[in-house]
TORKOL-4160 file (C-alpha; in steps of 0.2 Angstrom, whole numbers, padded with zeros to 4 digits, m for minus):
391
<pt num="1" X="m0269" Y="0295" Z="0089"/>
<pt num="2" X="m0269" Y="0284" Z="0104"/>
<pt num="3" X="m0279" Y="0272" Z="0093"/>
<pt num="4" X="m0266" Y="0272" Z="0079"/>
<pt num="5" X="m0252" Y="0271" Z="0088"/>
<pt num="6" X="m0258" Y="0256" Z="0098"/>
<pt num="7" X="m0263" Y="0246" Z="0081"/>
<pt num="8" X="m0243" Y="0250" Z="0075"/>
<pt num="9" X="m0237" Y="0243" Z="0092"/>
<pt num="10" X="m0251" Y="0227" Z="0090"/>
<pt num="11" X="m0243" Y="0224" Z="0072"/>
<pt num="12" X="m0224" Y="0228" Z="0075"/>
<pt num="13" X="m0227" Y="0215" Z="0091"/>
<pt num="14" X="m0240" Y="0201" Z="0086"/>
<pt num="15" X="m0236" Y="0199" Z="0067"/>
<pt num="16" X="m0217" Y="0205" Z="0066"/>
<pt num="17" X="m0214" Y="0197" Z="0079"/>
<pt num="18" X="m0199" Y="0212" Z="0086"/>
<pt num="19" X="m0202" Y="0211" Z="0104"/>
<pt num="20" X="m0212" Y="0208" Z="0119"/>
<pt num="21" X="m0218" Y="0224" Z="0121"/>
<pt num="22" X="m0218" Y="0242" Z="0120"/>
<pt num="23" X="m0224" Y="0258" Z="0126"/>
<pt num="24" X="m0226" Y="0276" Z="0118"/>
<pt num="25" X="m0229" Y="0295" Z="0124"/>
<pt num="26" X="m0231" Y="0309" Z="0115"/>
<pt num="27" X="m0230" Y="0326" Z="0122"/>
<pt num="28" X="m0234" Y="0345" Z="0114"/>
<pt num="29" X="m0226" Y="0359" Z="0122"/>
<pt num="30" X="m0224" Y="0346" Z="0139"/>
<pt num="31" X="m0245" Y="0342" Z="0140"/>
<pt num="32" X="m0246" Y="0323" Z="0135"/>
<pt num="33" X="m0256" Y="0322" Z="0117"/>
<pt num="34" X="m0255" Y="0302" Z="0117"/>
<pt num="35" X="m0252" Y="0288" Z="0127"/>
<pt num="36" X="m0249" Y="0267" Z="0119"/>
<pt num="37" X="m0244" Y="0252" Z="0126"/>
<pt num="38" X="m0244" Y="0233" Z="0121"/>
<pt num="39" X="m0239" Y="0216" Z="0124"/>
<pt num="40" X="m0229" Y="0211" Z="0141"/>
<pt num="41" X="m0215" Y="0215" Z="0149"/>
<pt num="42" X="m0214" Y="0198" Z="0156"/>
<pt num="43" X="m0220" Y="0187" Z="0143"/>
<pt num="44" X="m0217" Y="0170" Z="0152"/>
<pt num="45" X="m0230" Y="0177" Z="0168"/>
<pt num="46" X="m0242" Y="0188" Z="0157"/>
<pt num="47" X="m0237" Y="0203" Z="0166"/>
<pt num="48" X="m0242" Y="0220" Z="0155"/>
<pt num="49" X="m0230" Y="0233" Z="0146"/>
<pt num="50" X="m0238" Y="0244" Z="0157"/>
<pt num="51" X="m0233" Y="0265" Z="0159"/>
<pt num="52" X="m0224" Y="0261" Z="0175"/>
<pt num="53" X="m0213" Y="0248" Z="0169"/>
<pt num="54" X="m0195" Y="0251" Z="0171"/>
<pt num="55" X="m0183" Y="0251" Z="0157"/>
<pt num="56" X="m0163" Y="0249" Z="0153"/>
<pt num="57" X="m0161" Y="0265" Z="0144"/>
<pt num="58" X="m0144" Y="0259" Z="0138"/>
<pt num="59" X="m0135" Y="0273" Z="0127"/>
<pt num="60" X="m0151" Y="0283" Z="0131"/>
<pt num="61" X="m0144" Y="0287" Z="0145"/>
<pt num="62" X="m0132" Y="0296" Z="0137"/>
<pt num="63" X="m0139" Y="0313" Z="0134"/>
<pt num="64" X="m0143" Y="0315" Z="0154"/>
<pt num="65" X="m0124" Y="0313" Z="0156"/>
<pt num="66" X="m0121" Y="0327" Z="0142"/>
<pt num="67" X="m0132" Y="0337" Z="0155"/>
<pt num="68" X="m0122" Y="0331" Z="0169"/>
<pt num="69" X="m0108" Y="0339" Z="0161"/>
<pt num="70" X="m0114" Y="0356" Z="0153"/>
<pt num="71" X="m0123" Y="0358" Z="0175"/>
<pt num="72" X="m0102" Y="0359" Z="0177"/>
<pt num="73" X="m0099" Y="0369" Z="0165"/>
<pt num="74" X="m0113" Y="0381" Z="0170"/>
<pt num="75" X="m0103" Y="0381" Z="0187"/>
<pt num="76" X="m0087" Y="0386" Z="0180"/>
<pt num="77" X="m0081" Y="0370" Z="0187"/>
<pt num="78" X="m0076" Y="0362" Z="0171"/>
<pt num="79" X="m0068" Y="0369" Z="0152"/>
<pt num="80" X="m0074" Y="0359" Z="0139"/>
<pt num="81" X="m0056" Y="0362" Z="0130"/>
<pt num="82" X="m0048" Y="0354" Z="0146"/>
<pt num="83" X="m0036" Y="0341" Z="0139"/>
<pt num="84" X="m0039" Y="0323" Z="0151"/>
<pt num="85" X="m0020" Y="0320" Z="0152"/>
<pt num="86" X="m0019" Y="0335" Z="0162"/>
<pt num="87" X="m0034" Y="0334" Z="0174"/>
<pt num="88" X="m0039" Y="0318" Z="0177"/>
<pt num="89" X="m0029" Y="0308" Z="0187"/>
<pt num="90" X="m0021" Y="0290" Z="0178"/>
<pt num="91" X="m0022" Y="0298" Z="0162"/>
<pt num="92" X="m0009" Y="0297" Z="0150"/>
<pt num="93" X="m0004" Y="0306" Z="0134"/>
<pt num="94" X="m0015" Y="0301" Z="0117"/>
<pt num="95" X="m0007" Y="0287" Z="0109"/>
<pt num="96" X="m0016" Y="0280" Z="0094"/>
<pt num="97" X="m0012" Y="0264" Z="0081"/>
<pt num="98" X="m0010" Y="0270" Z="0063"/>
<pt num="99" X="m0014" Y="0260" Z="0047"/>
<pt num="100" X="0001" Y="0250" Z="0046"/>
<pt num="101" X="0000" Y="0245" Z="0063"/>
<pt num="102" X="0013" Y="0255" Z="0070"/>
<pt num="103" X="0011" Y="0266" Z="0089"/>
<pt num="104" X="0011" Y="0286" Z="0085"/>
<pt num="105" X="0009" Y="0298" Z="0099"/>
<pt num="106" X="m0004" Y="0310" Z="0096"/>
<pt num="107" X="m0001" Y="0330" Z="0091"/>
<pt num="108" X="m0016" Y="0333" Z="0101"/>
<pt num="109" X="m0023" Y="0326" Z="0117"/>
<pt num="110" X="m0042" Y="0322" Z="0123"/>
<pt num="111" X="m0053" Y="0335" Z="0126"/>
<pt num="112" X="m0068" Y="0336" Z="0134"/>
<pt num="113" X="m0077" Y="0342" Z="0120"/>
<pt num="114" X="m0068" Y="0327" Z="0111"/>
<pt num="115" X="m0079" Y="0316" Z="0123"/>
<pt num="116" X="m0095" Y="0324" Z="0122"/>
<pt num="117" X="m0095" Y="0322" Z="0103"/>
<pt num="118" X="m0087" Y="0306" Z="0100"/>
<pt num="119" X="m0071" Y="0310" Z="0092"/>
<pt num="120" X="m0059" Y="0305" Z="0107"/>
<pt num="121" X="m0056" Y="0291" Z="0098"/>
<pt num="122" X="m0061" Y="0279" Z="0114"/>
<pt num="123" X="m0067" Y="0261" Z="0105"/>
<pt num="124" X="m0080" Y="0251" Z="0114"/>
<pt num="125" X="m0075" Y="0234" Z="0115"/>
<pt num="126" X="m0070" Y="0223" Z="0100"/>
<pt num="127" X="m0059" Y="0211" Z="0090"/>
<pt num="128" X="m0043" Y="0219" Z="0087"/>
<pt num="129" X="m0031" Y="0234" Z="0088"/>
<pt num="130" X="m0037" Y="0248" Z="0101"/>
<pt num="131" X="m0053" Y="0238" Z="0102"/>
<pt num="132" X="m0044" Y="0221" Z="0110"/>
<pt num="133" X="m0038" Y="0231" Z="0124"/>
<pt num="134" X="m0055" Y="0241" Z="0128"/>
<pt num="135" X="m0062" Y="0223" Z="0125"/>
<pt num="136" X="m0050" Y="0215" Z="0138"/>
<pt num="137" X="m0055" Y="0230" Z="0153"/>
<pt num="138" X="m0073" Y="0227" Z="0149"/>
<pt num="139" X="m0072" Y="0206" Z="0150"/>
<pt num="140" X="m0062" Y="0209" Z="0167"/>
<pt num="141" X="m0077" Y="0223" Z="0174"/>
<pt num="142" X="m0090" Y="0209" Z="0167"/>
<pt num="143" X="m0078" Y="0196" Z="0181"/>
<pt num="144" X="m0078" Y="0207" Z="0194"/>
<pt num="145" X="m0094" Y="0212" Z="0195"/>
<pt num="146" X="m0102" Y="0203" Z="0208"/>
<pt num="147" X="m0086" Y="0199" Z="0215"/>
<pt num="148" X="m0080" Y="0207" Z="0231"/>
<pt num="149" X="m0071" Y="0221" Z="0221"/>
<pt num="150" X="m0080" Y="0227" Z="0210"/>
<pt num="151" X="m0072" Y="0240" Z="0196"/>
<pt num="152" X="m0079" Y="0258" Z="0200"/>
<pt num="153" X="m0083" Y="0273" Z="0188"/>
<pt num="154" X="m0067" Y="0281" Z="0192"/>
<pt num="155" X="m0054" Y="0264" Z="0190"/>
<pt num="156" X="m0062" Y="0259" Z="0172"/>
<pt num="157" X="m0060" Y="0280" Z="0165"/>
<pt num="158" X="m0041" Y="0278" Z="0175"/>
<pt num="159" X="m0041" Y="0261" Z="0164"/>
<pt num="160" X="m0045" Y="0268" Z="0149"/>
<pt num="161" X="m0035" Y="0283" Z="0148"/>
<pt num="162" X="m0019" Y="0271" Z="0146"/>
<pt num="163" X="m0026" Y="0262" Z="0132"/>
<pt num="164" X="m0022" Y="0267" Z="0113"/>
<pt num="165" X="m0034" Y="0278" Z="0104"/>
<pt num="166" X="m0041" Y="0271" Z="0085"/>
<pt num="167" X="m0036" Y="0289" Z="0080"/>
<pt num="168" X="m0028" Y="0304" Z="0082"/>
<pt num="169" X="m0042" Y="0316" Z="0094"/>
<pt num="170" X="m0053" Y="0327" Z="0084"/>
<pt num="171" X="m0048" Y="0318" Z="0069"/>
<pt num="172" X="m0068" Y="0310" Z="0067"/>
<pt num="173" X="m0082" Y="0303" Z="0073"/>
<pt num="174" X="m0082" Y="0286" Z="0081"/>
<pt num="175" X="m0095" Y="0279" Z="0094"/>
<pt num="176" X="m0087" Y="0272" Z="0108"/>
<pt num="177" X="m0082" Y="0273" Z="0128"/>
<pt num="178" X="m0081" Y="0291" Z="0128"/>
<pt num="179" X="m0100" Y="0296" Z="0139"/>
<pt num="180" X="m0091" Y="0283" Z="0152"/>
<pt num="181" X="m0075" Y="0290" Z="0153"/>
<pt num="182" X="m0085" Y="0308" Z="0156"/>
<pt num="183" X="m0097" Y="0298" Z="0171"/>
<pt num="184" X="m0078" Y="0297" Z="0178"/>
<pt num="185" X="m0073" Y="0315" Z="0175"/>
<pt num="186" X="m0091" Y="0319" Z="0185"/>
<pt num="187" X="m0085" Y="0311" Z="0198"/>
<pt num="188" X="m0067" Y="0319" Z="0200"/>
<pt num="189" X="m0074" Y="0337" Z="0198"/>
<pt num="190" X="m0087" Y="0336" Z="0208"/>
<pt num="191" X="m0079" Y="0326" Z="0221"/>
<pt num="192" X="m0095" Y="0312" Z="0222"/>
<pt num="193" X="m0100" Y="0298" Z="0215"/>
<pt num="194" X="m0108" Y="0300" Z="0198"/>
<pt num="195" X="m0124" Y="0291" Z="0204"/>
<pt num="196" X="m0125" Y="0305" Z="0218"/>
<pt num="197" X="m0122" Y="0319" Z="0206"/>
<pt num="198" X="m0136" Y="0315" Z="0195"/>
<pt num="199" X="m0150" Y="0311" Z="0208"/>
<pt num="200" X="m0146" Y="0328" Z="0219"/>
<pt num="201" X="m0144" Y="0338" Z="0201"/>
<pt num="202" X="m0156" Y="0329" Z="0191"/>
<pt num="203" X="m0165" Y="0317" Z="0195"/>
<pt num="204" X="m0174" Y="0325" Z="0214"/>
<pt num="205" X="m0176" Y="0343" Z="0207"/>
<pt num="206" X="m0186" Y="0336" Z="0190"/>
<pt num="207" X="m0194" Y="0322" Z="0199"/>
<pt num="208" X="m0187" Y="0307" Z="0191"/>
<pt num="209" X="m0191" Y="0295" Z="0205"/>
<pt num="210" X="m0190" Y="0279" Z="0194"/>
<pt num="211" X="m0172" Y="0284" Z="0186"/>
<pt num="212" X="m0157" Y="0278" Z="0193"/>
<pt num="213" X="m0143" Y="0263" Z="0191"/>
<pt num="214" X="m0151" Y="0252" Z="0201"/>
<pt num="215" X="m0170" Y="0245" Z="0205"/>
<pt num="216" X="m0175" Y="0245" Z="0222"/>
<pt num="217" X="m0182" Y="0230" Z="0229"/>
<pt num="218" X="m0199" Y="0238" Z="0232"/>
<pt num="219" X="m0202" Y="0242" Z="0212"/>
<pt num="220" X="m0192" Y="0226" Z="0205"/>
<pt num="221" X="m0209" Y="0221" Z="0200"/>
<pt num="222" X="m0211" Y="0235" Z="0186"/>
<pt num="223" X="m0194" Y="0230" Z="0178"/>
<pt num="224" X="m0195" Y="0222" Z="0161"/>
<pt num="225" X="m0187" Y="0207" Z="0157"/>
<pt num="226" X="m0177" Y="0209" Z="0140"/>
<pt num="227" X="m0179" Y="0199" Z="0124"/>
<pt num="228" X="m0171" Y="0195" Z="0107"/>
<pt num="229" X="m0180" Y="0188" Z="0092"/>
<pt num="230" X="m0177" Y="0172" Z="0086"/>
<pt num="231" X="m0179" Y="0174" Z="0069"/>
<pt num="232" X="m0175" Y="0154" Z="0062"/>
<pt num="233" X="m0190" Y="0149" Z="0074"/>
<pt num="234" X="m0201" Y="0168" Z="0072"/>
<pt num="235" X="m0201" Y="0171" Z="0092"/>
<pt num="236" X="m0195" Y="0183" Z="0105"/>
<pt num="237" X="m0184" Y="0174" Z="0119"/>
<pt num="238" X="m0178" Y="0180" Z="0133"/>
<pt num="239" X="m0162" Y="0186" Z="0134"/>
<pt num="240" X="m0153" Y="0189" Z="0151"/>
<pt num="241" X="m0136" Y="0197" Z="0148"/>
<pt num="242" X="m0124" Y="0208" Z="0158"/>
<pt num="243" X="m0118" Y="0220" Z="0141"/>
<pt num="244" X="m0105" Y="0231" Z="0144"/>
<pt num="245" X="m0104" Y="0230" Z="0160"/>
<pt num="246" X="m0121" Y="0233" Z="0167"/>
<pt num="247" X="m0129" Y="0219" Z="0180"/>
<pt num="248" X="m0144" Y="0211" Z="0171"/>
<pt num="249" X="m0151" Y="0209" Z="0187"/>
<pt num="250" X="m0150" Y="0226" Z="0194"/>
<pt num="251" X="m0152" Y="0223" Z="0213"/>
<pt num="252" X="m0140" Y="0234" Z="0221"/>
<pt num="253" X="m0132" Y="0251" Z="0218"/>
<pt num="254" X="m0116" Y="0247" Z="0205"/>
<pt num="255" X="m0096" Y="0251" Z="0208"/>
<pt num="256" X="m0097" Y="0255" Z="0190"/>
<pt num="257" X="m0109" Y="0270" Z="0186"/>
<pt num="258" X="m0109" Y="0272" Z="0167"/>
<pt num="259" X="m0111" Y="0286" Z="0159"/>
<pt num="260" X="m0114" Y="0278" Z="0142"/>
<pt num="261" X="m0127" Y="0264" Z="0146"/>
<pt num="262" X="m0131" Y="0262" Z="0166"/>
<pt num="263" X="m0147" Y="0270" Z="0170"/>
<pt num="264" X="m0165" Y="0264" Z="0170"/>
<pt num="265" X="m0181" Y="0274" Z="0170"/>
<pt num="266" X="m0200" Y="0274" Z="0165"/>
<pt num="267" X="m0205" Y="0284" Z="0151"/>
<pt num="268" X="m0214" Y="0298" Z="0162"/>
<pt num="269" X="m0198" Y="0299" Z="0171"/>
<pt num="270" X="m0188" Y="0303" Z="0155"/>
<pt num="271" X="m0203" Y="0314" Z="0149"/>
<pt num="272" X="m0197" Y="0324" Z="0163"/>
<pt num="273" X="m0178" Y="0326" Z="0157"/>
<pt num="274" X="m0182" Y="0329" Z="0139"/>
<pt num="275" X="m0197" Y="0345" Z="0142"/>
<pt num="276" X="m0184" Y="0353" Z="0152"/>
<pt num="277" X="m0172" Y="0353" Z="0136"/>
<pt num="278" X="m0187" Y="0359" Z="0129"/>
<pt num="279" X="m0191" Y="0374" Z="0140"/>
<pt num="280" X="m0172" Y="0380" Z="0139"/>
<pt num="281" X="m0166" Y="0372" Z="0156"/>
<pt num="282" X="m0183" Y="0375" Z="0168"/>
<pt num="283" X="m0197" Y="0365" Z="0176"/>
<pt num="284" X="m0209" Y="0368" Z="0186"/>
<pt num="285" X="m0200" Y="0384" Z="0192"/>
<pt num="286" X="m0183" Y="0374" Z="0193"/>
<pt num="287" X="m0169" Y="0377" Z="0183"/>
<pt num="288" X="m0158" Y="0362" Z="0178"/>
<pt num="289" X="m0145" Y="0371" Z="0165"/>
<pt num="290" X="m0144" Y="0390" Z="0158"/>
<pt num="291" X="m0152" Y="0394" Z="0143"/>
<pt num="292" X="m0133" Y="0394" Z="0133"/>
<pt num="293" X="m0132" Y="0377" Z="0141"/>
<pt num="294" X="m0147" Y="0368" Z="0132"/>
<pt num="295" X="m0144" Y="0380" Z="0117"/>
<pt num="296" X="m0124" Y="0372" Z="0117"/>
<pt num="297" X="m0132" Y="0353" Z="0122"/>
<pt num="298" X="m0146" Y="0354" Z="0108"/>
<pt num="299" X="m0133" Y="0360" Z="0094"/>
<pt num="300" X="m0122" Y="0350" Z="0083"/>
<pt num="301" X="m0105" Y="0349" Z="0086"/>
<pt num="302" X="m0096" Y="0338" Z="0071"/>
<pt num="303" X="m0086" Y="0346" Z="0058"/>
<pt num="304" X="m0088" Y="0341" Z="0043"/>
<pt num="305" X="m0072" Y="0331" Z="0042"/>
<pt num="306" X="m0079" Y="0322" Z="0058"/>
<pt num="307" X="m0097" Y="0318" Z="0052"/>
<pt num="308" X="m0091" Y="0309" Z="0036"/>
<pt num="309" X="m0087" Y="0294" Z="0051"/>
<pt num="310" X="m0108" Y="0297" Z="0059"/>
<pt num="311" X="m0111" Y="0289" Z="0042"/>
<pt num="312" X="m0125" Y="0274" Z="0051"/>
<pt num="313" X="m0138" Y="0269" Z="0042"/>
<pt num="314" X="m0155" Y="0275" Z="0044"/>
<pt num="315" X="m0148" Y="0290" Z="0053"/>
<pt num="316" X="m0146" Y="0298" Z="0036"/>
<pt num="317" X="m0147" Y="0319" Z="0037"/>
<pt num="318" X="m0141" Y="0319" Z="0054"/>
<pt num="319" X="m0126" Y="0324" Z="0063"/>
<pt num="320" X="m0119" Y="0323" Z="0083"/>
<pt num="321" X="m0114" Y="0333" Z="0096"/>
<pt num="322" X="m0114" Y="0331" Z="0115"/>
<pt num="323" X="m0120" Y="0313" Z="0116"/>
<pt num="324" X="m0137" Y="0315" Z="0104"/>
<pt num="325" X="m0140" Y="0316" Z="0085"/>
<pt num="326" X="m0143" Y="0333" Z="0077"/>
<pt num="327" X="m0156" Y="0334" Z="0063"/>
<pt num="328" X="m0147" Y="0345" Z="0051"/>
<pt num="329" X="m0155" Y="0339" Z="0032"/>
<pt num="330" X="m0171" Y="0334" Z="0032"/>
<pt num="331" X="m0173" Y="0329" Z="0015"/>
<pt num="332" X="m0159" Y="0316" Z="0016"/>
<pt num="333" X="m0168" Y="0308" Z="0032"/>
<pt num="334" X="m0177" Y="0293" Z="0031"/>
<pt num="335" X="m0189" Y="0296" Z="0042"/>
<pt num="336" X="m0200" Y="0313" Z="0044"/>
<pt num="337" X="m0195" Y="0326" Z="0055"/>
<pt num="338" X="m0190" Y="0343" Z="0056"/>
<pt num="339" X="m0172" Y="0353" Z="0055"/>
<pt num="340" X="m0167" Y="0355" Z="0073"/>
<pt num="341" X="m0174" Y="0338" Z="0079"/>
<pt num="342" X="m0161" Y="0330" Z="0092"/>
<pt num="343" X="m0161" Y="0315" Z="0104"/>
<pt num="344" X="m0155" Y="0295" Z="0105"/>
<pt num="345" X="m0159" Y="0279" Z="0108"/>
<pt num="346" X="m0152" Y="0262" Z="0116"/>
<pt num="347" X="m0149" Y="0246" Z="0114"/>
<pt num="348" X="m0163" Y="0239" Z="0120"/>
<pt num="349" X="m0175" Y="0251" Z="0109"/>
<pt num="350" X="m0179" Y="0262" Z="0120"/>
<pt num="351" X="m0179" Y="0281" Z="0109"/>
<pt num="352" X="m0181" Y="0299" Z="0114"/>
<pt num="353" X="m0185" Y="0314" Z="0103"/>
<pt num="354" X="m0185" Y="0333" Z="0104"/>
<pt num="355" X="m0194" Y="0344" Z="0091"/>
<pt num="356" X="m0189" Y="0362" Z="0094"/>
<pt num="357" X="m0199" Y="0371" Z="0079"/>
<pt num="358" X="m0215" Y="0361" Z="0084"/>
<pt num="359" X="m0215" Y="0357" Z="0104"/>
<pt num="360" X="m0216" Y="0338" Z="0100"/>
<pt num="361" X="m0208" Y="0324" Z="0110"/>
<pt num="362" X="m0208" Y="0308" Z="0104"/>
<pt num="363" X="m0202" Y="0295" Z="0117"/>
<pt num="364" X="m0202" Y="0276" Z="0113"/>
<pt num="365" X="m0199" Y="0261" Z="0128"/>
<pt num="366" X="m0196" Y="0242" Z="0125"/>
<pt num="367" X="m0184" Y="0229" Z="0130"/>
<pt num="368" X="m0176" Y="0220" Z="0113"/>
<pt num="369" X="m0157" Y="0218" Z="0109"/>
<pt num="370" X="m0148" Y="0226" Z="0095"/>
<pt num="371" X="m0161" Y="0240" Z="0093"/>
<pt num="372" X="m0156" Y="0256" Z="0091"/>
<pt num="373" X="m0165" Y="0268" Z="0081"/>
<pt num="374" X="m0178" Y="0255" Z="0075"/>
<pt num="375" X="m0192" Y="0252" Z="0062"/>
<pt num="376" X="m0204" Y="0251" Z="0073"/>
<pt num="377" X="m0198" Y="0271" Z="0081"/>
<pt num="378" X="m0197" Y="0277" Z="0064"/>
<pt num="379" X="m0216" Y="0270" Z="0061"/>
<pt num="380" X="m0220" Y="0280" Z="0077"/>
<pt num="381" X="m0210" Y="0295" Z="0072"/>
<pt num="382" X="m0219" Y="0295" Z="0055"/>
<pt num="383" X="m0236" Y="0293" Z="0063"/>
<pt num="384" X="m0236" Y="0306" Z="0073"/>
<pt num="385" X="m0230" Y="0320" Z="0062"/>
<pt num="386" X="m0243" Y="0315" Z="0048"/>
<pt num="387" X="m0255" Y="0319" Z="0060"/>
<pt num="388" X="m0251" Y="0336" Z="0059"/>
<pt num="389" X="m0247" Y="0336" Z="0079"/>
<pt num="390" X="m0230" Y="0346" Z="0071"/>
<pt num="391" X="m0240" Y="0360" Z="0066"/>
């Protein structure tokens, strides 16, 4: 397995050309059935993609902030039917802009549960409408962000709950701020920075020493440098870029925390998170979330008037709830997999996947813009279930 997997990274990388490098781990039940790597993770220096290198999860970091919120939840602390307007401080009442341009107030407000499945109708940034103004918060978090104010976690959700919405709540499916906005929530319930919350909840009871917003001085050696590729010349470059708000360079713990994109781990770290999904909130004799937690977390969410908007390519089958697709048809994937599966990825390529029926997960690190869900994660997804590690 190791073998193949390697020779599928060695192609992907040397021929196609789609990064620097990469890394792979496949687990059964939580014991480790294969382990990959190739090419570098600092191409210009010849430093390896080793299995301690440190990687921007990007929106992979979303799913440990779903946890973050169903621990809450857990506690009593927090009702996922808790409208925003009347919890958290700064918000106002849902506005959104309609097809003929015009302002409507909303019949019904933001949820929680609106956040955790993307229907809140929070844009990320963009060209026009409701878009323009998250665009506008996010250009001025971007000029602050080494300044001597910095925008926190709690000013850009305030921010954002004044903004108009692209659609009325619940009303579908549309990938957005909504996992930064809930980092902000975290804090006001909690009464803590999100950062804190995660590493005293998360983070030290599984472990996950490498995972956090930031890279210590002492391991900045292990964090990759990220690349595009340069298709018109067929080469990767590297690409240094401070996208939606996160500090490329990473030096020091951020005012912003997000939620939807900020954190940074090795794949043995994330290993960590995902086998405690799998063992139904426990590891290693810790408990993390209640069994009906993970159940909730690991089920999706959408209606099926919301998931005729998670209509992505290559995500074919699937639908979304609490921050992670949800493999509901299998048959309409392109990909092989199983009913059940559930997971994410980021923009920088790096991909998680849980396999309830079989045990499997399937995690997948490298540092290349506008990934997602990629070929080269399908290839690996493909691999290992043809040999018959699913059964």
């Amino acid at each position: 397995m190791t073998e193949k997997l390697t020779e599928i990274l060695k192609t992907e990388i040397d021929d196609r050309k789609f990064a620097a490098g990469a890394n792979v781990l496949i687990l059964k039940n939580g014991r480790e059935v294969a382990y990959a790597e190739y090419g570098f993770r600092d191409l210009e220096n010849r430093v390896p993609f080793s299995r301690d290198t440190i990687m921007r999860l990007y929106s992979m970091s979303k799913p440990i902030t779903a946890a973050a919120v169903m621990i809450l939840a857990d506690r009593g602390k927090i009702d996922l039917a808790d409208c925003l307007c009347w919890t958290v401080p700064g918000w106002s009442e849902a506005y959104y802009i309609g097809r003929n341009g015009k302002r409507i107030k909303a019949r019904s407000q933001i949820m929680l549960k609106d956040l955790m499945n993307m229907t809140s109708g929070l844009p990320y940034p963009g060209a026009q409408g409701s878009e323009a103004q998250v665009a506008e918060i996010f250009v001025e978090l971007d000029r602050r962000l080494r300044s001597d104010d910095p925008m926190s976690t709690k000013e850009l959700c305030e921010r954002l709950g004044k903004v108009d919405l692209c659609f009325a709540p619940g009303d579908r499916f549309m990938y957005g701020t909504s996992a930064d906005v809930l980092g902000g929530v975290i804090e006001y319930v909690a009464g803590q920075r999100f950062g804190d919350f995660l590493k005293e909840n998360i983070f030290d009871p599984l472990g996950m020493n490498d995972t956090g917003f930031y890279v210590p001085e002492e391991k900045r050696s292990r964090l990759s440098k990220v690349y595009r590729t340069n298709y018109s010349e067929w080469k990767v470059e590297h690409c240094p870029t401070n996208h939606l708000g996160i500090d490329y360079e990473l030096r020091s713990d951020p005012a912003f925390q997000s939620g939807g994109a900020g954190l940074v781990s090795t794949l043995d770290d994330f290993a960590k998170f995902a086998t405690m999904l799998h063992c139904g909130g426990k590891l290693n004799g810790i408990r993390i979330l209640s069994e009906a937690a993970v159940k909730y977390m690991t089920s999706p969410s959408l209606t099926e008037r919301q998931r005729r908007g998670f209509n992505w390519q290559g995500l074919n089958g699937y639908s979304y709830g609490n921050l992670m697709r949800h493999l509901v048809d299998p048959g309409q994937a392109v990909l092989m997999s199983e009913e059940g599966e559930y997971g994410w990825d980021g923009w920088l390529g790096c991909f998680f996947a849980n396999y309830p029926k079989s045990g499997l997960t399937v995690l997948m690190g490298t540092q290349r813009t506008d990934c997602g869900t990629s070929a080269l994660a399908r290839k690996i997804v493909n691999a290992v279930h043809a040999e018959g590690l699913d059964r």
